[in-house]
N, CA, C and O atoms as CSV, one atom per row, in Angstrom:
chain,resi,resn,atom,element,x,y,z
A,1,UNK,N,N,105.629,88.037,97.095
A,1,UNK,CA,C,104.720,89.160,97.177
A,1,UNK,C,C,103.756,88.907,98.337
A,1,UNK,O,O,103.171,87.828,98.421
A,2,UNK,N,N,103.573,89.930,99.276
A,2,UNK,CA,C,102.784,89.715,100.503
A,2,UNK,C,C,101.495,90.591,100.025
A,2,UNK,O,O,101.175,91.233,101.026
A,3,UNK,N,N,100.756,90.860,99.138
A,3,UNK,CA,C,99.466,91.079,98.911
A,3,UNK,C,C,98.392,90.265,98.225
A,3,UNK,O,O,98.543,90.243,97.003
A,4,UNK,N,N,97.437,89.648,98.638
A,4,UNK,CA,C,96.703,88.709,98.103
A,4,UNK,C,C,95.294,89.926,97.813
A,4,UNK,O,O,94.917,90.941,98.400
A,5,UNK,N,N,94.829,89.163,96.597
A,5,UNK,CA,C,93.310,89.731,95.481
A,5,UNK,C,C,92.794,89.679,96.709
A,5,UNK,O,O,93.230,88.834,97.491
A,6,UNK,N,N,91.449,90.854,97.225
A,6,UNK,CA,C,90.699,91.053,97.755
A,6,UNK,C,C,91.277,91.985,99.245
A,6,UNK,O,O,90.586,92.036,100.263
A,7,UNK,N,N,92.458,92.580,99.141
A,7,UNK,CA,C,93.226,93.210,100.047
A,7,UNK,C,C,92.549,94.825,99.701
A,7,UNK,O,O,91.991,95.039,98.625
A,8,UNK,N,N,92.702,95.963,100.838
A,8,UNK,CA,C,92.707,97.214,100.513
A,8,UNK,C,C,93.991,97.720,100.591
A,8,UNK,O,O,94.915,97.460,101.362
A,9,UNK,N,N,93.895,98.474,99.678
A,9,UNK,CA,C,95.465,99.132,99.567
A,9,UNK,C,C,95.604,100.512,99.097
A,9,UNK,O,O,94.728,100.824,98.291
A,10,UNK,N,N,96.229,101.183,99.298
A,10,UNK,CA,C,96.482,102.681,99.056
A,10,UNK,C,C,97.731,102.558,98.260
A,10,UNK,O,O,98.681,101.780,98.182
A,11,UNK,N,N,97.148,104.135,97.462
A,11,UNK,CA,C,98.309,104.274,96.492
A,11,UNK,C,C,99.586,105.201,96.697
A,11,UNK,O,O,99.515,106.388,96.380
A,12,UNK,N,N,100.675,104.698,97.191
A,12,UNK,CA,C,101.442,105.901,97.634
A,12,UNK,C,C,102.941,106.336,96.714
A,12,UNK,O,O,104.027,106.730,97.139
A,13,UNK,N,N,102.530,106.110,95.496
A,13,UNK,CA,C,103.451,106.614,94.633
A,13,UNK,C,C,102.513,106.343,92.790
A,13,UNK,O,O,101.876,105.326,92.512
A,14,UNK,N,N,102.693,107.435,91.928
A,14,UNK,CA,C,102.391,107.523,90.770
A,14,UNK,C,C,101.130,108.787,90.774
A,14,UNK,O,O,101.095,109.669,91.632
A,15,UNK,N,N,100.018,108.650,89.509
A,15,UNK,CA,C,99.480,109.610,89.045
A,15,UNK,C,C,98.394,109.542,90.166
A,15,UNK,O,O,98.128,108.390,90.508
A,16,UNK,N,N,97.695,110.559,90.824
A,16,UNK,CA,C,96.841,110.767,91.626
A,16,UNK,C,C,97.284,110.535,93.155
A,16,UNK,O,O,96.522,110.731,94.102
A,17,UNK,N,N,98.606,110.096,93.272
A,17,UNK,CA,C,98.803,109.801,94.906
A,17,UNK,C,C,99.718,111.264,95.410
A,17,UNK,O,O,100.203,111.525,96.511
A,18,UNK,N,N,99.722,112.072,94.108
A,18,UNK,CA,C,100.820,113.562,94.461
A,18,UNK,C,C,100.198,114.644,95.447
A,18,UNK,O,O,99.015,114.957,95.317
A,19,UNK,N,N,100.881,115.132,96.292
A,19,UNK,CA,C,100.110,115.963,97.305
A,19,UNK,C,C,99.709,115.426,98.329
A,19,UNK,O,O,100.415,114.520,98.773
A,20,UNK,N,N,98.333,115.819,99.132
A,20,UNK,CA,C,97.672,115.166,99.972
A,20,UNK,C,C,96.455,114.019,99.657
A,20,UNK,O,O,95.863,113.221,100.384
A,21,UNK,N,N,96.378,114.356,98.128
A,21,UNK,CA,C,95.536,113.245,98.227
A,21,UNK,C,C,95.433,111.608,98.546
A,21,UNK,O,O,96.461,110.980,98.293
A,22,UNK,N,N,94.254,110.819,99.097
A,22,UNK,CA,C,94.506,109.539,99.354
A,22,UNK,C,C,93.762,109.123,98.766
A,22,UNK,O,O,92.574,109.447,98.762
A,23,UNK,N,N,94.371,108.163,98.018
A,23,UNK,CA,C,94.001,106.959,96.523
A,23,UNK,C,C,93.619,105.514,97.180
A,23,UNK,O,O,94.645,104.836,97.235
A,24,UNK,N,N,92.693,104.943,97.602
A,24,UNK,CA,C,92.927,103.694,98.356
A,24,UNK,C,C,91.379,102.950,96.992
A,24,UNK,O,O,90.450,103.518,96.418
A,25,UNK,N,N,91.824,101.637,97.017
A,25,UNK,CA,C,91.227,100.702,96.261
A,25,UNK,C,C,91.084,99.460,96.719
A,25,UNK,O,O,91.554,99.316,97.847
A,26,UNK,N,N,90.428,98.168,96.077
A,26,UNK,CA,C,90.433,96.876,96.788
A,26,UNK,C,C,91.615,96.493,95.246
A,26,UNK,O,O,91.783,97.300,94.332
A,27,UNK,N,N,92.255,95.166,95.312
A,27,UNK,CA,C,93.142,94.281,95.039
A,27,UNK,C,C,92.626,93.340,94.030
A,27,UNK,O,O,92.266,92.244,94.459
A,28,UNK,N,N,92.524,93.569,92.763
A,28,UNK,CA,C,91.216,92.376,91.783
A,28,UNK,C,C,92.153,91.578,91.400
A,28,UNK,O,O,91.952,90.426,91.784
A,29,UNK,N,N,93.574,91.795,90.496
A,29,UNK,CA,C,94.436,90.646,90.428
A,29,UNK,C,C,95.157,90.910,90.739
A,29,UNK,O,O,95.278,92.072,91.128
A,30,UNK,N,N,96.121,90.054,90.790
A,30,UNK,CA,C,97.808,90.042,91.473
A,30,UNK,C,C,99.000,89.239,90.683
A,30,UNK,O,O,99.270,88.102,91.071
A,31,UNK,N,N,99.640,89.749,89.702
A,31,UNK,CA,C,100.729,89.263,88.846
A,31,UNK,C,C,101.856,88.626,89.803
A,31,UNK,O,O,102.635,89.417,90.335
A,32,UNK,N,N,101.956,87.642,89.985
A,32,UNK,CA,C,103.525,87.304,90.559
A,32,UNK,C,C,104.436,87.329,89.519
A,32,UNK,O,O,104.894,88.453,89.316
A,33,UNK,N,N,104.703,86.758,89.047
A,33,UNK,CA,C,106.079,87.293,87.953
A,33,UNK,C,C,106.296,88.611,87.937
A,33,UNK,O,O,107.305,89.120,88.426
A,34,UNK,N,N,105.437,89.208,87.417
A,34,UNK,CA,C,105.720,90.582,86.984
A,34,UNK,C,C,105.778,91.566,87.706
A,34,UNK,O,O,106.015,92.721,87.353
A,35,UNK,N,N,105.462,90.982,89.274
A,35,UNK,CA,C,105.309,91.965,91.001
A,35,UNK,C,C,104.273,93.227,90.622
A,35,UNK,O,O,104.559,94.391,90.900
A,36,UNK,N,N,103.101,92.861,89.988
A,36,UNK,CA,C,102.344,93.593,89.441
A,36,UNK,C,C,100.880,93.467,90.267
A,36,UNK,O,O,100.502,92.372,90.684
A,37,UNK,N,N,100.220,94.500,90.428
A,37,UNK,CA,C,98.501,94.361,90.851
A,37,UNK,C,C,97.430,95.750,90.370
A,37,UNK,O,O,97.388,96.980,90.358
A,38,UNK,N,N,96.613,94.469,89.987
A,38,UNK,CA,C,95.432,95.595,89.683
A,38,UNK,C,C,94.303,96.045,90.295
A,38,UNK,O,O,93.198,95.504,90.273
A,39,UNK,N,N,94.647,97.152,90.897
A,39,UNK,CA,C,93.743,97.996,91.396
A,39,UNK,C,C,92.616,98.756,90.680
A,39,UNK,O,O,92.619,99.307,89.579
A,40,UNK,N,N,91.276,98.588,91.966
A,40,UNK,CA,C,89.958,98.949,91.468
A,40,UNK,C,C,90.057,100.396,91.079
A,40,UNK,O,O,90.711,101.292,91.611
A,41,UNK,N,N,89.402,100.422,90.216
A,41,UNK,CA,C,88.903,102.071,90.064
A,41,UNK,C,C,90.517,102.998,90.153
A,41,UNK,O,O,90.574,104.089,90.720
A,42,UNK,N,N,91.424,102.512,89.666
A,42,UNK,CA,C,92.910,103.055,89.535
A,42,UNK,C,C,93.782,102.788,88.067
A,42,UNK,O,O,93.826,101.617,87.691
A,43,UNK,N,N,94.074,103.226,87.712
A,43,UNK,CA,C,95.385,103.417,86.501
A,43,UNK,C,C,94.459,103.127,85.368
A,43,UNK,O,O,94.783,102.087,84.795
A,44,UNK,N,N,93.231,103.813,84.774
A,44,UNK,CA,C,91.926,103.517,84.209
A,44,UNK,C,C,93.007,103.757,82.947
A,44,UNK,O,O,94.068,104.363,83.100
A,45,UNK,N,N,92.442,103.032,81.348
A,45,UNK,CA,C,93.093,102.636,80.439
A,45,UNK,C,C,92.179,102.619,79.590
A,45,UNK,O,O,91.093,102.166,79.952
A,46,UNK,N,N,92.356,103.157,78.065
A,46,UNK,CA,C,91.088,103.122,76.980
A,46,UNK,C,C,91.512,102.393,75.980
A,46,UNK,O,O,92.523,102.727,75.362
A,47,UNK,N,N,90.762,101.217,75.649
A,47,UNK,CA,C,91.179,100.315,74.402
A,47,UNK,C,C,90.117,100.253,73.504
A,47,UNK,O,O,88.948,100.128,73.871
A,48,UNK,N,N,90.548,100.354,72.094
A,48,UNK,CA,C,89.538,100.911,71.423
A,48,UNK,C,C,89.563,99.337,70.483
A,48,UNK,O,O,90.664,98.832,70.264
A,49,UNK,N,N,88.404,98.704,70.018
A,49,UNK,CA,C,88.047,97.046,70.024
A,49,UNK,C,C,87.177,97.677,69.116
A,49,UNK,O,O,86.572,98.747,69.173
A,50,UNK,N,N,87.272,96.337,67.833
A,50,UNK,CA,C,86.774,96.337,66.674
A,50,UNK,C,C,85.303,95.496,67.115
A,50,UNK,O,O,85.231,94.772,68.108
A,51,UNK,N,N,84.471,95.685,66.417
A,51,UNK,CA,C,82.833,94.570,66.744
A,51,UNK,C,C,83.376,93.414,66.190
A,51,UNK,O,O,83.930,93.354,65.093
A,52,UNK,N,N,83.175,92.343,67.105
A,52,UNK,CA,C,83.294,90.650,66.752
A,52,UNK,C,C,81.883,90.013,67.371
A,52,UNK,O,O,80.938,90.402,68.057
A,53,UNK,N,N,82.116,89.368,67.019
A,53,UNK,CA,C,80.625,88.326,67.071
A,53,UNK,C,C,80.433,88.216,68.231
A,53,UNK,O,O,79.257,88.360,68.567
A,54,UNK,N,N,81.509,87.904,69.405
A,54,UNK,CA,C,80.702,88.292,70.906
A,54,UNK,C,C,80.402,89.627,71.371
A,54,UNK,O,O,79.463,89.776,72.154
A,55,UNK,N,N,81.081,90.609,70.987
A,55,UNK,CA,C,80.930,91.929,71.413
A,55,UNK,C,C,80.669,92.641,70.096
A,55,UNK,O,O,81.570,93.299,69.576
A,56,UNK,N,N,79.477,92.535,69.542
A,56,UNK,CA,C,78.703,93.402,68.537
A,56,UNK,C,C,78.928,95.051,68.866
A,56,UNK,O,O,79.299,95.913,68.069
A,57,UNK,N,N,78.742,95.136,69.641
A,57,UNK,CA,C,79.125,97.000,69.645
A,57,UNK,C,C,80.243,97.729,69.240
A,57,UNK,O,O,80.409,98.635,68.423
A,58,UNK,N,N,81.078,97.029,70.118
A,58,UNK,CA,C,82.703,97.365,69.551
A,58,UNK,C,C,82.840,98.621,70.664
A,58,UNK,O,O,82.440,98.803,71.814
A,59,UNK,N,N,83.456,99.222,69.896
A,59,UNK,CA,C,83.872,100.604,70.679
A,59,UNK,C,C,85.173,101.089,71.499
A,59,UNK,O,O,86.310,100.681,71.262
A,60,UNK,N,N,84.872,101.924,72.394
A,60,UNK,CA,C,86.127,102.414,73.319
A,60,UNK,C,C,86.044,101.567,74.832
A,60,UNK,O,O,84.966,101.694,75.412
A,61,UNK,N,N,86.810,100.943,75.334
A,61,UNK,CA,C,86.393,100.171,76.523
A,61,UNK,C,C,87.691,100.424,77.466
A,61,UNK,O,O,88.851,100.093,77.221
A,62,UNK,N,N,87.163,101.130,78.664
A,62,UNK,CA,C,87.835,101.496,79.880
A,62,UNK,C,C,88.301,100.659,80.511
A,62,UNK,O,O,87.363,99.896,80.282
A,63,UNK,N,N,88.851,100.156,81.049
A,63,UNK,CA,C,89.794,99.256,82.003
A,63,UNK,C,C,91.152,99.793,82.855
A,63,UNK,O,O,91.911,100.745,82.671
A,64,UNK,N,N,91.100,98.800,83.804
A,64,UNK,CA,C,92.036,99.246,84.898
A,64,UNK,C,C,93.486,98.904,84.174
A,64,UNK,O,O,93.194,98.322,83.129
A,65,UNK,N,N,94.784,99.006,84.274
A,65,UNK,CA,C,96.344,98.738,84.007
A,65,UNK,C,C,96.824,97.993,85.272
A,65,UNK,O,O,96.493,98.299,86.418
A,66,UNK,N,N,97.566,97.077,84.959
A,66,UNK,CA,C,98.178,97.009,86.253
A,66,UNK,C,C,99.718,97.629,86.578
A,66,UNK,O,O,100.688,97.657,85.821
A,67,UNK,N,N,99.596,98.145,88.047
A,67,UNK,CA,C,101.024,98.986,88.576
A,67,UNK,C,C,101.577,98.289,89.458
A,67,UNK,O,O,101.169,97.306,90.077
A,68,UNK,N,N,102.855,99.031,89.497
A,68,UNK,CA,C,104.023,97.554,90.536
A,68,UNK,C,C,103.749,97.953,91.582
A,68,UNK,O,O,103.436,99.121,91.814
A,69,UNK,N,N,103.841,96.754,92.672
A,69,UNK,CA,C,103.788,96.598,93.627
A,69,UNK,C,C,104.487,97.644,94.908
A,69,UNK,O,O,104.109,97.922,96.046
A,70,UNK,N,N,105.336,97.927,94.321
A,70,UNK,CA,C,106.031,99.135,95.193
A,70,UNK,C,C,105.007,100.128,95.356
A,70,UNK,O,O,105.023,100.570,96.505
A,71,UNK,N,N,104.179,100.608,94.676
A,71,UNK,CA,C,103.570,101.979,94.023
A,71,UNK,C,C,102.188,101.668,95.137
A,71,UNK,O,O,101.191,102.384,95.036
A,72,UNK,N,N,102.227,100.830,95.921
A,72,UNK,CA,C,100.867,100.367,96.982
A,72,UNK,C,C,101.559,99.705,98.115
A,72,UNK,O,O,102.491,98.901,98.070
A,73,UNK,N,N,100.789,100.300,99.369
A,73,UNK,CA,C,101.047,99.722,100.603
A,73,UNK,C,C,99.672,99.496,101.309
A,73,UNK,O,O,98.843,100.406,101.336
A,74,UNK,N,N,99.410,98.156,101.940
A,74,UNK,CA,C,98.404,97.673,102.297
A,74,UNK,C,C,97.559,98.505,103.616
A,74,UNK,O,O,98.244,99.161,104.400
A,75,UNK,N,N,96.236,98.444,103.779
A,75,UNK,CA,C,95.585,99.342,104.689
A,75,UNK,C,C,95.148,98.294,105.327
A,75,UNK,O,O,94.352,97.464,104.890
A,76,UNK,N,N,95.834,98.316,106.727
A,76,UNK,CA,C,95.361,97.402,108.166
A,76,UNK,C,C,93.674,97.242,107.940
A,76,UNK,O,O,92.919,98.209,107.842
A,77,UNK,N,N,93.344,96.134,107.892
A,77,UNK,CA,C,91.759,95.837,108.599
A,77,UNK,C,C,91.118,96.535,109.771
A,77,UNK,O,O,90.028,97.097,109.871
A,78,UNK,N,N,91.855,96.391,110.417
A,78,UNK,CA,C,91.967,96.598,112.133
A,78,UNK,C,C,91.689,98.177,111.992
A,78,UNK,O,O,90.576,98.695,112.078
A,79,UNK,N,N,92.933,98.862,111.753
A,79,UNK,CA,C,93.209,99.713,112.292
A,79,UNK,C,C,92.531,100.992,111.167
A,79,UNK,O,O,92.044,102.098,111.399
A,80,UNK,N,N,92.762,100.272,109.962
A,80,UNK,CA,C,92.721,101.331,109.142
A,80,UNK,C,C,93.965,101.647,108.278
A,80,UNK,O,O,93.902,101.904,107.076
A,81,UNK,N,N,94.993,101.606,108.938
A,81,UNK,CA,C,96.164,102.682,108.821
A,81,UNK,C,C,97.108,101.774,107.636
A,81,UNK,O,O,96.919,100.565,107.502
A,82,UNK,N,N,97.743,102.239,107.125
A,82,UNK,CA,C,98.647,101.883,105.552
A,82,UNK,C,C,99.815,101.526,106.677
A,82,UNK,O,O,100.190,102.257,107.594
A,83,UNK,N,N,100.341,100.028,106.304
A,83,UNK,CA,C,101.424,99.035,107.013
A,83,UNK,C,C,102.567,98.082,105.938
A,83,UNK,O,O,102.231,97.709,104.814
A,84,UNK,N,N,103.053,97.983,106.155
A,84,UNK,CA,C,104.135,97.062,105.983
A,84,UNK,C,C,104.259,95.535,106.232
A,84,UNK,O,O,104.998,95.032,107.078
A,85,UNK,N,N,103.517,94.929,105.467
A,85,UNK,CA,C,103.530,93.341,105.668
A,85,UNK,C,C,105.097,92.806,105.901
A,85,UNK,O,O,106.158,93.267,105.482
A,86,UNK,N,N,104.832,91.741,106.672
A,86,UNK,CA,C,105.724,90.435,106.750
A,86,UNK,C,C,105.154,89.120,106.993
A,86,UNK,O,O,103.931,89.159,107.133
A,87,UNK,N,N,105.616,88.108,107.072
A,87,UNK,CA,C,105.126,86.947,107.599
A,87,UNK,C,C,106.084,86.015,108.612
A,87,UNK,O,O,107.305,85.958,108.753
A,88,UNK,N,N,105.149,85.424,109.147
A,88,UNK,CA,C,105.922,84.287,110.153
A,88,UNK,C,C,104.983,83.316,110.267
A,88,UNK,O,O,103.776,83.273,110.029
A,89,UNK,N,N,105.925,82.409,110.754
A,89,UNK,CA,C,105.534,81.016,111.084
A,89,UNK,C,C,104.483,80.974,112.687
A,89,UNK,O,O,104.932,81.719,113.559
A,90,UNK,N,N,103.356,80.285,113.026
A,90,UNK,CA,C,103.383,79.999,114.117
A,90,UNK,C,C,103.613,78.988,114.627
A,90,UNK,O,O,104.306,78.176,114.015
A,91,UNK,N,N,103.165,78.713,115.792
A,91,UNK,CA,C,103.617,76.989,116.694
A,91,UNK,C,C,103.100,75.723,115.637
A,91,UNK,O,O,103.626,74.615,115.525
A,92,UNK,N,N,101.962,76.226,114.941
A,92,UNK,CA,C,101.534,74.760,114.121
A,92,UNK,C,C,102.340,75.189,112.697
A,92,UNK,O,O,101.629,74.999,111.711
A,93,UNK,N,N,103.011,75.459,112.544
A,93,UNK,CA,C,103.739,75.712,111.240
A,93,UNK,C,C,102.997,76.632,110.273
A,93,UNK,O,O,103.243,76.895,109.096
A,94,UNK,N,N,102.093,77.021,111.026
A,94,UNK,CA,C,101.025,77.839,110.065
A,94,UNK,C,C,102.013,79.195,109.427
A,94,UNK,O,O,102.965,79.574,110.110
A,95,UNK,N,N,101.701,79.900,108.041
A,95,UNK,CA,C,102.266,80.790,107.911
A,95,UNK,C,C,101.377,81.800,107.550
A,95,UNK,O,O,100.662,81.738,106.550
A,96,UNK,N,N,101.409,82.961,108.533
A,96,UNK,CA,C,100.929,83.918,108.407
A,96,UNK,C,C,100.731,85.267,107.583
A,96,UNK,O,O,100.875,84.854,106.432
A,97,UNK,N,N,100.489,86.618,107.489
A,97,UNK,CA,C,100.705,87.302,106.992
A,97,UNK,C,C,100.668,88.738,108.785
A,97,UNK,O,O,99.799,88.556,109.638
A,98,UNK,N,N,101.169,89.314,108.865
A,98,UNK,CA,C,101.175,90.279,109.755
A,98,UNK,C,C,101.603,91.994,109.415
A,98,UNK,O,O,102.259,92.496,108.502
A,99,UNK,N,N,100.872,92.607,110.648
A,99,UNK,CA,C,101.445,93.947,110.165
A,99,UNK,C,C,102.764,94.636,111.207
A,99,UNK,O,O,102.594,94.889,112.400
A,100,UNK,N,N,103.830,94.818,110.596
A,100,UNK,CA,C,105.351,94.952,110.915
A,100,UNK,C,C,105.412,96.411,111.772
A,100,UNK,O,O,106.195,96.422,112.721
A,101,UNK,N,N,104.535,97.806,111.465
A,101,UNK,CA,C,104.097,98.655,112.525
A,101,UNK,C,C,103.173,98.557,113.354
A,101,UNK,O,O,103.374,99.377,114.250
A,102,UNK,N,N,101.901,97.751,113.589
A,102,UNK,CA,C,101.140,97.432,114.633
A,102,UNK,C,C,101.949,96.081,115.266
A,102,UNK,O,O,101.914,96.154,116.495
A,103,UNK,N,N,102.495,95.158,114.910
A,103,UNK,CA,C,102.402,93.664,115.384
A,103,UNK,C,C,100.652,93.436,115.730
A,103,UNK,O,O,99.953,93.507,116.741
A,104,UNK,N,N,100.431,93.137,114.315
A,104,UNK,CA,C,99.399,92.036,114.380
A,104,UNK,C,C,98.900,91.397,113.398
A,104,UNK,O,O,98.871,92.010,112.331
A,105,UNK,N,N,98.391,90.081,113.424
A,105,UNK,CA,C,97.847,89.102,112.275
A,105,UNK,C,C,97.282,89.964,111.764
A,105,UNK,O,O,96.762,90.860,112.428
A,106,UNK,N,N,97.215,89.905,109.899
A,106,UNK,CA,C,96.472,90.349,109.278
A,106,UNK,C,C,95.161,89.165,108.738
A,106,UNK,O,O,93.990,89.535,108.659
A,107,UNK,N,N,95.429,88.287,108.533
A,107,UNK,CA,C,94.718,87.297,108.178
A,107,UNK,C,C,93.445,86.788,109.034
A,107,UNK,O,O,92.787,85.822,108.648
């Protein structure tokens, strides 16, 4: 998986990405097994929690879901613009992350 937590990313497939609208969020976790990530303020979720001794109130509690990785494509730093990661190696063996329609380091 070429998206690391703290990435911006747009949503370009599922509920709210239909039409013209643009869905873009930051990256809070990132499932590898499951090729899964959870996006801010996206795929909002209501779980309804009994009162326990740390959380005396109880109640209905909103939270994000996480959606597959396909369903998001990363938004260039640089440029702005929604890209297509890859990676490569450089001369010190370093391994990068880059964007595959600009050619350039993302990192």
């Amino acid at each position: 998986m070429k998206l690391k937590k703290g990435d911006q990313v747009q949503i370009i497939a599922g509920k709210g990405a239909a039409g013209n609208k643009v869905v873009t969020g930051k990256v809070l976790k990132v499932f590898l097994k499951k090729d899964r990530v959870l996006v801010e303020g996206y795929n909002m979720i209501k779980r309804h929690r009994k009162p326990t001794s740390k959380s005396p109130q109880g109640g209905i509690i909103e939270k994000e879901a996480p959606i597959h990785v396909s369903n998001v494509m990363l938004v260039s730093p640089k440029s702005g613009k929604i890209t297509r990661v890859g990676a490569k190696f450089l001369e010190n063996n370093k391994k990068v992350r880059y964007s595959r329609t600009l050619q350039e380091e993302i990192d």
